[in-house]
BASENU-128431 format. One record per residue (C-alpha): residue number from 0; y, x, z. Coordinates in steps of 0.25 Angstrom, whole numbers. Layout:
# BASENU-128431
{drenpa->NUM | Y->Y | X->X | Z->Z}
...
***
This chain:
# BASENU-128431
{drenpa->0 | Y->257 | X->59 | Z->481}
{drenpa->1 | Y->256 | X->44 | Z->478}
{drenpa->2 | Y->261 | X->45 | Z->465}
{drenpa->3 | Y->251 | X->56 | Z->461}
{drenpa->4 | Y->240 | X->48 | Z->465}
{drenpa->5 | Y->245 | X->36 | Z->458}
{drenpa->6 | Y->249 | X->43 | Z->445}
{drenpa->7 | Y->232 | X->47 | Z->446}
{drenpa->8 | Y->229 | X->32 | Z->446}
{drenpa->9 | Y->227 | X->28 | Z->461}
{drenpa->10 | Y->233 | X->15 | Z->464}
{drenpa->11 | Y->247 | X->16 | Z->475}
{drenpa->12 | Y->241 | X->9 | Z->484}
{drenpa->13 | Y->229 | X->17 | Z->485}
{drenpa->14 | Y->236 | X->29 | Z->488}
{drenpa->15 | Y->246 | X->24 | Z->498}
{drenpa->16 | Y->236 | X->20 | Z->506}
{drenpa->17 | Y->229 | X->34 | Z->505}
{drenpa->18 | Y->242 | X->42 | Z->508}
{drenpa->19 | Y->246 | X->32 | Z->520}
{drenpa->20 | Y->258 | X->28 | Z->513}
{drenpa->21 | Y->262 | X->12 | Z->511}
{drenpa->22 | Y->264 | X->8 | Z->498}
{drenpa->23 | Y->279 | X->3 | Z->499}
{drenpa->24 | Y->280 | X->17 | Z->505}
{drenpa->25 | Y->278 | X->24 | Z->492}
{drenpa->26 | Y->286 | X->15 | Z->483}
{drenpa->27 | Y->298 | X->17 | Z->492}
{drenpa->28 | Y->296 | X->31 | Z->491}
{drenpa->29 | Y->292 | X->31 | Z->478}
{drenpa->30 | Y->305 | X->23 | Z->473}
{drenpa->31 | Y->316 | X->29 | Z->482}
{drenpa->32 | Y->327 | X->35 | Z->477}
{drenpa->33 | Y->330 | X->50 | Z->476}
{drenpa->34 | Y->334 | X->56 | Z->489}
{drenpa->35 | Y->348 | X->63 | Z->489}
{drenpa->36 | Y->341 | X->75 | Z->495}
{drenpa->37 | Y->332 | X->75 | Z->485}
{drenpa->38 | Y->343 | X->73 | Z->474}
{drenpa->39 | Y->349 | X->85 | Z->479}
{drenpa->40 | Y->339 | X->94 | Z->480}
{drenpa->41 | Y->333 | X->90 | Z->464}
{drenpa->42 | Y->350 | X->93 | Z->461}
{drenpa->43 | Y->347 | X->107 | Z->469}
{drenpa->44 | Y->334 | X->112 | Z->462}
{drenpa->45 | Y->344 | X->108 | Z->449}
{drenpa->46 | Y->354 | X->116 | Z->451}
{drenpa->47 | Y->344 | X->128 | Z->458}
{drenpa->48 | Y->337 | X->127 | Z->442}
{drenpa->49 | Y->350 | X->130 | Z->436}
{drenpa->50 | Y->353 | X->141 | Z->446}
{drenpa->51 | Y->341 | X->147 | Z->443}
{drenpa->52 | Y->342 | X->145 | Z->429}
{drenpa->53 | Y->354 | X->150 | Z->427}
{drenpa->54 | Y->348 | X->163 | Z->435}
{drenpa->55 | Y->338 | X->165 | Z->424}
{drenpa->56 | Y->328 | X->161 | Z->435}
{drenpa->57 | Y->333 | X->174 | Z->445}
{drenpa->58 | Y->338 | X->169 | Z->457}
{drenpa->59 | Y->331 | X->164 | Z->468}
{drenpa->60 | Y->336 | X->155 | Z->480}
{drenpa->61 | Y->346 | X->164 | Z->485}
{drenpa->62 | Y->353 | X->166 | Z->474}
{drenpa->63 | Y->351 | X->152 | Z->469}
{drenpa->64 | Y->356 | X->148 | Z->482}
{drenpa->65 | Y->369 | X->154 | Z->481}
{drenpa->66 | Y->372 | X->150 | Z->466}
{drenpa->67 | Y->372 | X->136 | Z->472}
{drenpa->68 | Y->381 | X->137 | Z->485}
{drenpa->69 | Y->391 | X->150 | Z->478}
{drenpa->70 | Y->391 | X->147 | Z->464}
{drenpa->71 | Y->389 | X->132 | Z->463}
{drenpa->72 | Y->393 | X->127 | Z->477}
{drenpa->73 | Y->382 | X->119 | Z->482}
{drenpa->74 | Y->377 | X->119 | Z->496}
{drenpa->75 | Y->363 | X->121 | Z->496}
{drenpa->76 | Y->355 | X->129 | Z->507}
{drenpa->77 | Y->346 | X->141 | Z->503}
{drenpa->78 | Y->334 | X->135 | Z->507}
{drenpa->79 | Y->335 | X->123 | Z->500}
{drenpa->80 | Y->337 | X->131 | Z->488}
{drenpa->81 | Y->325 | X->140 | Z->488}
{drenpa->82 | Y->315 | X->127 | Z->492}
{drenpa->83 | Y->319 | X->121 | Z->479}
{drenpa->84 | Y->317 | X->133 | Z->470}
{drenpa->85 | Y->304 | X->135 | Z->477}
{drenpa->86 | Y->302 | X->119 | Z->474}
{drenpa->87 | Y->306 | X->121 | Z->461}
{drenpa->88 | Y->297 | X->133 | Z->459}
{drenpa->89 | Y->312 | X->140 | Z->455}
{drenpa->90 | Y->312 | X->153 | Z->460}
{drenpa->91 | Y->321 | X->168 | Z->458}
{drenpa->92 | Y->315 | X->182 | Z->452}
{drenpa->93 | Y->312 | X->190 | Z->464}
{drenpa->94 | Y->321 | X->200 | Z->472}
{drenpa->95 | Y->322 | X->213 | Z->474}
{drenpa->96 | Y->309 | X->220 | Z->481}
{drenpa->97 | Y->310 | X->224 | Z->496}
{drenpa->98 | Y->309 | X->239 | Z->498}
{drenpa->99 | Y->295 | X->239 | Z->507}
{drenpa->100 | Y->296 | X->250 | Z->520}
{drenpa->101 | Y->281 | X->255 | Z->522}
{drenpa->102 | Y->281 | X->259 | Z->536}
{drenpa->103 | Y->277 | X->274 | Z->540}
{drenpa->104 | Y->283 | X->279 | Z->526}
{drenpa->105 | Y->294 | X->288 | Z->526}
{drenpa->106 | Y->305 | X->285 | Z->516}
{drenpa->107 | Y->319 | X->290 | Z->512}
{drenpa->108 | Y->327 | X->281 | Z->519}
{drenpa->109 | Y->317 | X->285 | Z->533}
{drenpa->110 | Y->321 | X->301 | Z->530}
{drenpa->111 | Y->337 | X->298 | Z->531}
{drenpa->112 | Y->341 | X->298 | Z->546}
{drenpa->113 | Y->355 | X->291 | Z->545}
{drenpa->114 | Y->360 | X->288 | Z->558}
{drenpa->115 | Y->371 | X->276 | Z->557}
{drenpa->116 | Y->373 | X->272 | Z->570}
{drenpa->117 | Y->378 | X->280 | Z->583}
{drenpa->118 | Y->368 | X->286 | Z->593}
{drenpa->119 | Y->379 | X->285 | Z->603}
{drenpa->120 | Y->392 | X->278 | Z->607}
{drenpa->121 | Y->403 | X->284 | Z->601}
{drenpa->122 | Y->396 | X->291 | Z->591}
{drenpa->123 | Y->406 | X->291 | Z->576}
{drenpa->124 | Y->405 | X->301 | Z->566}
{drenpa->125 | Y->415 | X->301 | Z->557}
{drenpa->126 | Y->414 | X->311 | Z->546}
{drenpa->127 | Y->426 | X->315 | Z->535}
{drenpa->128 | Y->421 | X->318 | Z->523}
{drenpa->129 | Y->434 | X->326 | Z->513}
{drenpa->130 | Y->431 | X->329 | Z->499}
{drenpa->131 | Y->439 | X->338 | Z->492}
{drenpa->132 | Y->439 | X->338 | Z->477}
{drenpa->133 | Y->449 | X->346 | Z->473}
{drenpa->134 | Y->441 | X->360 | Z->478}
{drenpa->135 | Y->426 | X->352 | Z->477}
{drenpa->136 | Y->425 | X->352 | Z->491}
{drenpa->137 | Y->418 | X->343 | Z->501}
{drenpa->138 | Y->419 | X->342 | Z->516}
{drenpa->139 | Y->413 | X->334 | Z->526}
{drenpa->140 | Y->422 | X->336 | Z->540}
{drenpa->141 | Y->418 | X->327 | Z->554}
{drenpa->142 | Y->432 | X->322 | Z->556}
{drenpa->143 | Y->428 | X->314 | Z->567}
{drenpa->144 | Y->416 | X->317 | Z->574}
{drenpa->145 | Y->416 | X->314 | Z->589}
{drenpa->146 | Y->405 | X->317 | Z->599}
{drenpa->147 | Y->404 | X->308 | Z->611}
{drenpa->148 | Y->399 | X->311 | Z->624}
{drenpa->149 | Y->392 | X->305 | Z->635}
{drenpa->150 | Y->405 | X->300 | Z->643}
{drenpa->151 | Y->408 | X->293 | Z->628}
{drenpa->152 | Y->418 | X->300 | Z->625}
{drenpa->153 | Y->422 | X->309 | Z->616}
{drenpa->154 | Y->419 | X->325 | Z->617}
{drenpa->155 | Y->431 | X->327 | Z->606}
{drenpa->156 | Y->428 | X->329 | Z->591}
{drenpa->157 | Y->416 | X->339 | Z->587}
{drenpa->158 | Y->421 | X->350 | Z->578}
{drenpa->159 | Y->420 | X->347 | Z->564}
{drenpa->160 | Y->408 | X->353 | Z->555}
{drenpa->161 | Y->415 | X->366 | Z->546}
{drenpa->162 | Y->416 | X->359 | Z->531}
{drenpa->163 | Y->406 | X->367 | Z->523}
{drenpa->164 | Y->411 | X->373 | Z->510}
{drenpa->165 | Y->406 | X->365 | Z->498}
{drenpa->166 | Y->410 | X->375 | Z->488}
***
């Protein structure tokens, strides 16, 4: 802020006293050397440009992010990574859409009733699907289809469903 005030034409001293800061305290800032830090973080932003360049300007953070740790072997975190794009105004074509569920709207996917998990203990079916070429024919037999019962055990196997005739 100092320097913009004295590049407009206001004396150091003025504006040291305005801001609260003592006049050896601005030179030393002023005249101190690069941080390490700061040296690391202006070689980042570098190697993030090339990246980026090198992406025809299509990846974001994420995939920045992993052509520095995978493909160039530097240990960087995400975070840091995205704050310096977004400091550098670097930034990635967006990603796909989300799909958006309005609420109260039946849709496909709501008129399929798929069960994938048991109701019960026990509770398997296995089914055995044989394809016969040769003839053209398809059958679906249960070849493993066991009822429990309450005591958790089984009732034996339930009789298996007549194939039906395809031809």
């Amino acid at each position: 802020m100092i320097d913009v005030l004295v590049a407009a034409g206001h004396p150091v001293l003025t504006c040291c006293r305005i801001l609260g800061v003592s006049k050896p305290g601005y030179y030393r800032y002023k005249h101190r050397p690069t941080s390490p830090t700061q040296m690391r973080r202006e070689w980042l932003t570098g190697l993030i440009r090339e990246v980026h360049t090198a992406s025809r300007g299509t990846y974001g953070y994420r995939r920045v992010h992993a052509e520095l740790t995978m493909g160039m072997n530097v240990k960087v975190s995400e975070h840091l990574v995205g704050n310096l794009m977004s400091l550098e105004g670097i930034y990635g074509l967006p990603g796909p859409t989300r799909i958006k569920r309005l609420r109260g709207v039946v849709t496909a996917d709501d008129l399929v009733n798929r069960k994938f998990h048991r109701m019960k203990p026990n509770e398997l079916w296995v089914t055995d699907v044989r394809v016969n070429i040769a003839r053209g024919r398809a059958g679906c037999t249960a070849a493993a289809c066991w009822t429990p019962s309450a005591a958790r055990s089984s009732a034996g196997p339930s009789t298996p469903a007549p194939t039906p005739d395809w031809s």
